[in-house]
N, C-alpha and C positions, 0 to 999 in steps of 0.2 A: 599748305597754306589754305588757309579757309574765310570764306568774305560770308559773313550773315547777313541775309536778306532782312532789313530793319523794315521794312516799307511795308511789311502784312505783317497779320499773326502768324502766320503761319511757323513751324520749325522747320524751315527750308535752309539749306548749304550750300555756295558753291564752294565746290571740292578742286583743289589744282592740286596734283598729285607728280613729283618730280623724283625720276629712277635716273642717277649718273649711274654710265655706263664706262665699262673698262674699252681699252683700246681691243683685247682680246674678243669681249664678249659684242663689241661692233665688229670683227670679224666674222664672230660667228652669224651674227643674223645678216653680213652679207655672202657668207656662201648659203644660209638658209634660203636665201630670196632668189638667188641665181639669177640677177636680174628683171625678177619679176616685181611685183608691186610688194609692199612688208606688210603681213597679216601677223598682229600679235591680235593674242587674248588672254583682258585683263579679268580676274576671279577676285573679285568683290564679296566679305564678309563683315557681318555688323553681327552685334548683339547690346539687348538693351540691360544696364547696369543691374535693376531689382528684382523681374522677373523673368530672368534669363533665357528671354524668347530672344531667338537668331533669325538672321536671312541670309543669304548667297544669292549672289547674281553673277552670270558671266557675259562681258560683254567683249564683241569682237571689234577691230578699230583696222583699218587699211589706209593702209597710206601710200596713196601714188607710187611709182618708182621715179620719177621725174622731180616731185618732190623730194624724198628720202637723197637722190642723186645730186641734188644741189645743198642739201644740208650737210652731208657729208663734202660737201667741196667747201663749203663754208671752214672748215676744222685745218686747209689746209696742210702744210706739213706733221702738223700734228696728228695726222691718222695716216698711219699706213700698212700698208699688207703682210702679215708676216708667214717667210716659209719654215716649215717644219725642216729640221735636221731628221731622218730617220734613225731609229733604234740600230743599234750595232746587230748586223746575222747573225745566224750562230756561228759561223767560221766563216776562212777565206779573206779576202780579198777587199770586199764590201764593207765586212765586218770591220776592216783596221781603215777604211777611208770614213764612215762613220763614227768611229772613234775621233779619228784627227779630226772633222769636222768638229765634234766637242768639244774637241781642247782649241781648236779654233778660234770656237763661240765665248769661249771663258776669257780666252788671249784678249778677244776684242772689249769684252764688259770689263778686263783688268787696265785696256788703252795701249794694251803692245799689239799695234798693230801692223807690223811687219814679221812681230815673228806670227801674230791669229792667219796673214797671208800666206807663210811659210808651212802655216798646216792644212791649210786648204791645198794649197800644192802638194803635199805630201796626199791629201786625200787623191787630188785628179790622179797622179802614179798609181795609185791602186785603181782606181776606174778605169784606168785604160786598159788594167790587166783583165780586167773581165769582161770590156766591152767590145762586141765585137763588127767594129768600128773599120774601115776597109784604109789604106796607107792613102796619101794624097801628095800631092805635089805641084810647085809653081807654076808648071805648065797647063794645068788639068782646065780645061773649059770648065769656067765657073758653073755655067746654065745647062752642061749636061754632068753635072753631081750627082752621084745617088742622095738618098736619104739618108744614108750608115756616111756616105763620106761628107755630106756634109754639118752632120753631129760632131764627126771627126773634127772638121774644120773649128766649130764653135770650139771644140776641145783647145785646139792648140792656140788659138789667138789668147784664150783664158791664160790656157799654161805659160805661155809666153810673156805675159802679163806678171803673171803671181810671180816667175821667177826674178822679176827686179827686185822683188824684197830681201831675196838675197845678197845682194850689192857684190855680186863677185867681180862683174864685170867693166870692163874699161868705161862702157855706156852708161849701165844700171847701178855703178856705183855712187852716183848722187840722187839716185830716185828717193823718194820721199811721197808717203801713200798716207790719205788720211781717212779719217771714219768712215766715210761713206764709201771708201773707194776698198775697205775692207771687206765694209758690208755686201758692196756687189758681188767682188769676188770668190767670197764665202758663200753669197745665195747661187750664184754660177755654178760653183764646182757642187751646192745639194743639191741643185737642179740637175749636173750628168748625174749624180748618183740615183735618182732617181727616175733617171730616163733607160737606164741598163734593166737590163730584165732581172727579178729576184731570184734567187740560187732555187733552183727545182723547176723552173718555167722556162 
């Protein structure tokens, strides 16, 4: 958008310059920023039509993080964070709960989402098998848990969970799970895979 300055001789411009951003690429500049304030820089180039003289300018622009943080609350449900499924290992264990997590992911953008829950679950089975996550049980003082046992824990309330969409049971046979409640439990179970240590470490 451009407003010419009528009021001098001058050939002066103001320049409004508007960049829509994808949901993705506002993720990226906020892990770029880590919280800190947003330093972009903008690379400005002109050249004049007949005798093909150029300029370049770079100019730097900062923007509060207080600011940036209430624009982005501005966008509401509309923007939100999204996690990464990882790449399947090369073998094991991993490898097939990353998978299911795919088919997961595809289940849910198809709207079957009990069976996208049913493979997140199939993904936690494989996570448990390679994490090495210590046994728990009802009695255990909650507040002296280790750290492996209470992974564990977040594990089984998940597992516990995903398995209603199975509808086997006297109880979970009328469960009924919607979007969002896929979405959790499919970023849950990439989040243990993600928290287990990678094959060779």
């Amino acid at each position: 958008m451009i407003d010419r300055d009528t009021a001098s001789n001058h050939s002066h411009a103001n320049v409004q310059l508007v960049f829509p951003l994808t949901n993705q690429q506002l993720l990226a500049l906020e892990e770029h920023r880590a919280g800190q304030d947003l330093l972009l820089e903008l690379k400005i180039g002109g050249f004049f039509q007949f005798d093909h003289a150029s300029a370049e300018s770079r100019e730097s622009i900062r923007v509060p993080a207080s600011v940036w943080q209430t624009e982005l609350e501005r966008l509401g449900a509309s923007f939100g964070f999204a996690l990464a499924i990882p790449l399947p290992a090369p073998s094991g264990a991993q490898r097939d709960a990353a998978s299911y997590l795919q088919d997961a992911r595809r289940l849910l953008h198809d709207g079957e989402f009990d069976k996208a829950i049913g493979s997140a679950r199939q993904a936690m089975e494989r996570i448990l098998a390679v994490a090495d996550w210590p046994q728990i049980s009802k009695s255990d003082d909650l507040h002296q848990r280790s750290q492996a046992q209470r992974w564990r824990a977040i594990y089984k309330v998940a597992f516990d969970q995903a398995s209603g969409a199975e509808h086997a049971g006297e109880v979970t046979k009328d469960f009924s799970y919607t979007r969002g409640e896929a979405e959790a439990l499919i970023g849950i179970a990439a989040s243990l895979l993600h928290a287990v240590p990678a094959p060779g470490m």
